[in-house]
C-alpha positions as CSV (number, residue, x, y, z in Angstrom):
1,X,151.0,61.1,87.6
2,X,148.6,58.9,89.8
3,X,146.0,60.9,92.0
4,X,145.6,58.1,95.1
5,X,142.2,58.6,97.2
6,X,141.2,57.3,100.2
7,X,139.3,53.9,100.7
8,X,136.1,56.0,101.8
9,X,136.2,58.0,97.9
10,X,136.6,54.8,96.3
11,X,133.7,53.4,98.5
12,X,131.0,56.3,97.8
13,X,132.2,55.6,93.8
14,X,130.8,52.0,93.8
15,X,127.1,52.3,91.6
16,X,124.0,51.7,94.1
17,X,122.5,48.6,93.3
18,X,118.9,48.9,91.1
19,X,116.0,49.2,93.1
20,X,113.3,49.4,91.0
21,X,112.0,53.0,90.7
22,X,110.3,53.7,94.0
23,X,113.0,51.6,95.7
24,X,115.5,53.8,94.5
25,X,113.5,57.5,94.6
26,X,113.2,56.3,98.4
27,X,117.0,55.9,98.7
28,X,117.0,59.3,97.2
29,X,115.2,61.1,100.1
30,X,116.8,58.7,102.3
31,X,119.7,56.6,102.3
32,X,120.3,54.9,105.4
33,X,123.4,53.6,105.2
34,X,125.2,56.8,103.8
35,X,122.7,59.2,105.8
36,X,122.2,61.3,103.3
37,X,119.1,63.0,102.5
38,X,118.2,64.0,98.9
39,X,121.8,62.5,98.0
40,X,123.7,64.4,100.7
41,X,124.8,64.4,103.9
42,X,123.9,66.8,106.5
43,X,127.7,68.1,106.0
44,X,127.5,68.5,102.5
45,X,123.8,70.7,103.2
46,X,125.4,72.9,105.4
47,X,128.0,73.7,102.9
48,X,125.5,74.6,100.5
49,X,123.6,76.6,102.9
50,X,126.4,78.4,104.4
51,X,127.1,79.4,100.8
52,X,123.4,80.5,99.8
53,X,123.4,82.6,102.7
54,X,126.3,84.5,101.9
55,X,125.5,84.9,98.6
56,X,122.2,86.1,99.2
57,X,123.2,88.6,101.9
58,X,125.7,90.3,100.0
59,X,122.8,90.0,96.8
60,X,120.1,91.9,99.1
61,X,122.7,94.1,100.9
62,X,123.5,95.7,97.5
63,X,119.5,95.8,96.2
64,X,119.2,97.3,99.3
65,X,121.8,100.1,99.3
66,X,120.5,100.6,95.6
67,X,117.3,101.8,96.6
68,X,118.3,103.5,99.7
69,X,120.1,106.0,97.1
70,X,117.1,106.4,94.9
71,X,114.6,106.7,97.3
72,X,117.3,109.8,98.9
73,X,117.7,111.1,95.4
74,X,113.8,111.0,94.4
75,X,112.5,112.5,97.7
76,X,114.8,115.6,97.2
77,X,113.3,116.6,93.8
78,X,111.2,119.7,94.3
79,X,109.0,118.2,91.3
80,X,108.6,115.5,89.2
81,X,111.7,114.7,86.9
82,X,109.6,114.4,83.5
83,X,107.9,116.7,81.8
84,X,105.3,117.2,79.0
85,X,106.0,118.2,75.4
86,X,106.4,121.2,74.7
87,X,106.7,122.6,78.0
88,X,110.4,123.4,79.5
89,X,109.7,125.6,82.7
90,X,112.7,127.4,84.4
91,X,113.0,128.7,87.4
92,X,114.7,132.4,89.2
93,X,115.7,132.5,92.5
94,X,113.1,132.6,95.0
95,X,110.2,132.7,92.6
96,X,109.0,130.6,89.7
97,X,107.9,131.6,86.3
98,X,107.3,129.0,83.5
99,X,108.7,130.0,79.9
100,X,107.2,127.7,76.8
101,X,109.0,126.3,74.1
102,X,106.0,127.4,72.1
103,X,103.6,129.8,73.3
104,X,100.7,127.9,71.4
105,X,99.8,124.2,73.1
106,X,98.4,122.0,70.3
107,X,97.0,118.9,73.2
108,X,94.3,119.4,75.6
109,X,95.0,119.7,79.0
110,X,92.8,117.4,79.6
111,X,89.7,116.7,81.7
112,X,87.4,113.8,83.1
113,X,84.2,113.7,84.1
114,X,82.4,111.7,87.2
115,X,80.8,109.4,87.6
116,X,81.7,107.1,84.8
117,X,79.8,104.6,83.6
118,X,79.0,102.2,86.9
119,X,78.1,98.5,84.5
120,X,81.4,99.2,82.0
121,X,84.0,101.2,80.5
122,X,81.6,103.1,78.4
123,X,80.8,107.1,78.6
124,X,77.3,106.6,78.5
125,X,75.5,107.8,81.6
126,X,72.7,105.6,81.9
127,X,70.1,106.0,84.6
128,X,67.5,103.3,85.2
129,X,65.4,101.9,88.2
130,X,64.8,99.2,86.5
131,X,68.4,98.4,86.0
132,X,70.3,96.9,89.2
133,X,73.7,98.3,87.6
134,X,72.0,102.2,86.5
135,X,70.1,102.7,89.7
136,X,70.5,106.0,91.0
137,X,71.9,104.7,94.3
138,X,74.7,103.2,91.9
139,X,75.5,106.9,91.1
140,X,75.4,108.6,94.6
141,X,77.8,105.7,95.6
142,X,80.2,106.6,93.1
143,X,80.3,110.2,93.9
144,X,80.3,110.3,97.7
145,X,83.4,107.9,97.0
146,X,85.3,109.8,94.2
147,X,84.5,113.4,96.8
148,X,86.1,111.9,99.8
149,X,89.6,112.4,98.6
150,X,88.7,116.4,99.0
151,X,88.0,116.0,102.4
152,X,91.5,117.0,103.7
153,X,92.9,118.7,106.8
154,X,93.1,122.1,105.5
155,X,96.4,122.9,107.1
156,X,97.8,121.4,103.9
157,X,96.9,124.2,101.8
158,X,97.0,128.0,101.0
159,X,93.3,128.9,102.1
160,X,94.4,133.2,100.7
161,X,94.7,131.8,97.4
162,X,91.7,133.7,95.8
163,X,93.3,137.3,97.2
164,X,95.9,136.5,93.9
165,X,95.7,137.7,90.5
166,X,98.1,135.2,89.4
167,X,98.7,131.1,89.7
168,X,100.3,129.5,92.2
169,X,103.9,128.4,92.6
170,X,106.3,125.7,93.5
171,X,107.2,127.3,97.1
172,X,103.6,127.5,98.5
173,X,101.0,124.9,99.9
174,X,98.8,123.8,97.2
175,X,95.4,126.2,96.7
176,X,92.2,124.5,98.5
177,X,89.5,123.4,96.6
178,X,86.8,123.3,98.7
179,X,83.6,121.3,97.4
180,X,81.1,123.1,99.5
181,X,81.4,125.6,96.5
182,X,79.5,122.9,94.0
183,X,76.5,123.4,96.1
184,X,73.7,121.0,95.2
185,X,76.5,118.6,93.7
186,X,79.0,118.7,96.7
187,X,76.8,116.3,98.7
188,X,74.1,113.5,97.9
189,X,71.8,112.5,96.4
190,X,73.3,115.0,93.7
191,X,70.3,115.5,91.8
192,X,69.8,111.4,91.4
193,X,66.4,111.8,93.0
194,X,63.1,112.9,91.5
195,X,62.8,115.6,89.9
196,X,65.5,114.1,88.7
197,X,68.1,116.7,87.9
198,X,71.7,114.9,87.8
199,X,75.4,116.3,88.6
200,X,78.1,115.6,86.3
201,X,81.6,116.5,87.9
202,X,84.3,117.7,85.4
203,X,87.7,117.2,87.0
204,X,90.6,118.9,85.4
205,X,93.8,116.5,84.8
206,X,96.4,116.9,86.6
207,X,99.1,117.8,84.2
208,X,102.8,118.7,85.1
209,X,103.5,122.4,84.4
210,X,100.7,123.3,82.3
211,X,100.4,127.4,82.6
212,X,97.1,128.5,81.2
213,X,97.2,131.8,79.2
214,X,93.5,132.8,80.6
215,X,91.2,135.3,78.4
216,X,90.6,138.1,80.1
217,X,88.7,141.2,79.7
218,X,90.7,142.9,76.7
219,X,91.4,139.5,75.0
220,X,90.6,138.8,71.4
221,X,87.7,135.9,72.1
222,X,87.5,133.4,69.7
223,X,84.9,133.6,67.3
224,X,83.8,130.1,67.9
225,X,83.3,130.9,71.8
226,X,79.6,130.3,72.5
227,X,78.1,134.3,73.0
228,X,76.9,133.5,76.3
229,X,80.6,132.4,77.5
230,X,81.8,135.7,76.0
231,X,79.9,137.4,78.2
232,X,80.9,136.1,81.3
233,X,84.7,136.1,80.1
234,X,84.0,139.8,79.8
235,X,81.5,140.4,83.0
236,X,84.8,138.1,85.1
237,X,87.2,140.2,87.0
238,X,89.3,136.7,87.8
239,X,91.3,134.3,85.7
240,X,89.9,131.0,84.6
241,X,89.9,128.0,81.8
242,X,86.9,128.2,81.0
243,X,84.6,125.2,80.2
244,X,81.1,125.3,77.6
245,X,79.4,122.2,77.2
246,X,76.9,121.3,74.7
247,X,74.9,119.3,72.6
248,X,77.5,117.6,69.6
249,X,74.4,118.5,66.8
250,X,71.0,120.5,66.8
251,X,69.1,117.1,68.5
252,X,71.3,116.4,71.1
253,X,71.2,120.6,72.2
254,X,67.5,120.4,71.9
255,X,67.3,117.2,74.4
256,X,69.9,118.0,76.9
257,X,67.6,121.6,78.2
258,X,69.2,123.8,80.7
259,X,73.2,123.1,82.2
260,X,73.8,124.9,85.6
261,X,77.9,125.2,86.0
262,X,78.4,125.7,89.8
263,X,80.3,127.1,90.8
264,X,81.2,129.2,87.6
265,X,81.7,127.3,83.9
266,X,85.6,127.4,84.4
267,X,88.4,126.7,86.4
268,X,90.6,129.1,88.6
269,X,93.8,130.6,88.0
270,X,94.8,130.0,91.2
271,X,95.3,125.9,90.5
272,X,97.5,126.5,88.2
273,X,100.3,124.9,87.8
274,X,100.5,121.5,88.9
275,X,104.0,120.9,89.7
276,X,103.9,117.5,91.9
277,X,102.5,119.7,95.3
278,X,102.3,117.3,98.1
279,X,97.9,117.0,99.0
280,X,97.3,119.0,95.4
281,X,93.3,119.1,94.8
282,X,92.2,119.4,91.2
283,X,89.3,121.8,90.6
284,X,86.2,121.0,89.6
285,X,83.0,122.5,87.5
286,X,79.9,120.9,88.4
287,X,77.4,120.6,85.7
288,X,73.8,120.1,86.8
289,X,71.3,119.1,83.8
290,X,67.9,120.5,84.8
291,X,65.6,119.0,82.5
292,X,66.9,116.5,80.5
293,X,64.6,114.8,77.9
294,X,63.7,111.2,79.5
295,X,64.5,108.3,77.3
296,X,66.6,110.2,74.6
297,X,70.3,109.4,74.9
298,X,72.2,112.7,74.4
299,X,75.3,113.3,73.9
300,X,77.4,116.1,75.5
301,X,80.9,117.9,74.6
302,X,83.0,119.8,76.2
303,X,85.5,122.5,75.3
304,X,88.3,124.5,77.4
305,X,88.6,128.0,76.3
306,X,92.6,129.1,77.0
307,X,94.8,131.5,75.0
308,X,97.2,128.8,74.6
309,X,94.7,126.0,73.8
310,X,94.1,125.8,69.7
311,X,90.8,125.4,68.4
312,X,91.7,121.5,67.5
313,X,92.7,120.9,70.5
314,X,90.0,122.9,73.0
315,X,87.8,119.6,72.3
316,X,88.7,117.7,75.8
317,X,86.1,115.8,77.0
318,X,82.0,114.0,75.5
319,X,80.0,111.3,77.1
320,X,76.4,110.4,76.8
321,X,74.0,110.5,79.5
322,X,70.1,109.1,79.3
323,X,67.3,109.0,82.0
324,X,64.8,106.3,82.0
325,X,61.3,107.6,82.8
C-alpha cells in the first residue's frame, strides 16, 4: 500500500541547503520563504498554544479545587490535627478535659528566654559599650520588638480569667497576658541603663495540649525544690508552673547576686492549655538581675516545677549573660 502526499509535503521534505552555522541559526528564527519562525509557522504555533492552554487550565483548575478542599477541611478543625507524645486529650460534650496516656511527662514543656544573643546564635548575653553588636541599645531594640506582638486589641481575649481555679478551655477566648504586669521589664530601657540591672524574659513554649498538674498547698514538694520556692508554693492560693533560676555551680550563684521574678517566679494556670486559640499570648516571667558581678560571665539555669514534670526533665532552659564594666 502506497500513502500518496501532496506536492506541498513532498516540497517541505526537500533538506535546506547548508548555511554555514549562523546562516542557518538565522533561518531558524526566521525563514522567509516558509514563514516560519523558530521552525514553524504561525499555524503550527497556534496549535501548540491552543493546546498548552488547555492543558494548563484544566492542570490549575484541578490544583485549584485541591486546595479549595483543604483549606475548607483545615479551617473547620477546632485545633490543630497533631499532637505531642504522650498526650491523647478527649473531649465531653460542651466542656473539655484532657486525660494522659501517662500521667508522668518525661520532656519539658519547654521555654525560651529574650533577648537572644544580638551578634549570633549563641546564649551568651553579652553586654558591652564598647561593642557595636552588645550595646545596650542592641538589647532594648530587641525587646520593644519581641513585646509588640502583646500589644493586642483586648476584645480577643477572656480578661475574667484570674476569677478561675482552673485552666482554660477550647470554647473560650484565649486568657490575656497583659505585660504591664512585668513592671520595670514591660517597657524600656529594661534595666539596660546604669545601674545597670538587666531583664531577661522567659517565654513559655507554646505546646499543643500540655495540662500542667500544678503543686499546690497539700502537695508533696520535691525535695530538690529550692526552700525559698517552697515557700511561696505553700504561701500561693493560685495555680502556677513554677520557674527557679540559678547559678549551674557555687561560682556562677555567687556572681549572678539577687534575681527579681516579676510578676511571680511561675506561670498561671489560667494559660493552660494551648490548644491552637486564635490571638493566644504565652505568659511570661521576667527575671531582673540586680547586681550582677561586672566582667564575670555567669551562667544561669532554669527549672519548671510541675507534678507531671520528672526531675530529668524539669531542666528547660540556661544561657550566659556578662556585663562589661
Amino acid at each position: 500500500m502506497v500513502i500518496l502526499h501532496d506536492e506541498e509535503y513532498y516540497k517541505s521534505r526537500v533538506p535546506q541547503p547548508d548555511l554555514g552555522p549562523i546562516g542557518n541559526f538565522s533561518r531558524f528564527i526566521w525563514n522567509k520563504e516558509r514563514k516560519t519562525i523558530f521552525d514553524r509557522t504561525a499555524k503550527e504555533w497556534g496549535q501548540v498554544g491552543i493546546f498548552y492552554l488547555a492543558f494548563f487550565t484544566v492542570l490549575g483548575s484541578i490544583f485549584a479545587v485541591q486546595m479549595k478542599i483543604s483549606i475548607d477541611y483545615v479551617s473547620q478543625l477546632k485545633k490543630p490535627f497533631f499532637q505531642y507524645p504522650g498526650v491523647t486529650p478527649k473531649s465531653s460534650i460542651g466542656k473539655r478535659f484532657a486525660i494522659f496516656s501517662s500521667p508522668w511527662q518525661l520532656e519539658s514543656p519547654g521555654i525560651v528566654f529574650k533577648p537572644n544573643s544580638v551578634s549570633s546564635a549563641s546564649p551568651i548575653i553579652s553586654i558591652n559599650n564598647a561593642s557595636a553588636n552588645a550595646k545596650p541599645k542592641r538589647y532594648i531594640e530587641a525587646l520593644t520588638d519581641f513585646l509588640q506582638e502583646y500589644h493586642k486589641n483586648t476584645s480577643y481575649y477572656n480578661l475574667n480569667c484570674q476569677d478561675k481555679s482552673g485552666g482554660s478551655n477550647y470554647f473560650e477566648k484565649p486568657c490575656f497576658f497583659d505585660i504591664t504586669n512585668l513592671g520595670t521589664c514591660s517597657k524600656p530601657p529594661f534595666g539596660y541603663t546604669e545601674p545597670m540591672q538587666p531583664c531577661i524574659l522567659i517565654k513559655f513554649n507554646k505546646r499543643f495540649d500540655w495540662v500542667p498538674v500544678c503543686y499546690n498547698r497539700s502537695s508533696h514538694l520535691p525535695e530538690s525544690m529550692p526552700s525559698n520556692l517552697k515557700k511561696m508554693v505553700l504561701e500561693s492560693d493560685k495555680l502556677h508552673v513554677w520557674l527557679s533560676c540559678d547559678g549551674v555551680n557555687n561560682v556562677d550563684k555567687e556572681h549572678m547576686g539577687e534575681i527579681e521574678y516579676t510578676p511571680r517566679p511561675g506561670f498561671s494556670n489560667e494559660y493552660f492549655p494551648f490548644a491552637g486559640q486564635p490571638h493566644y499570648l504565652s505568659p511570661i516571667v521576667a527575671l531582673q538581675f540586680k547586681n550582677l558581678t561586672p566582667n564575670r560571665l555567669v551562667t544561669i539555669e532554669c527549672n519548671l516545677w510541675a507534678a507531671n514534670i520528672q526531675d530529668r526533665a524539669r531542666k528547660a532552659l540556661d544561657f550566659q549573660i556578662i556585663i562589661a564594666s
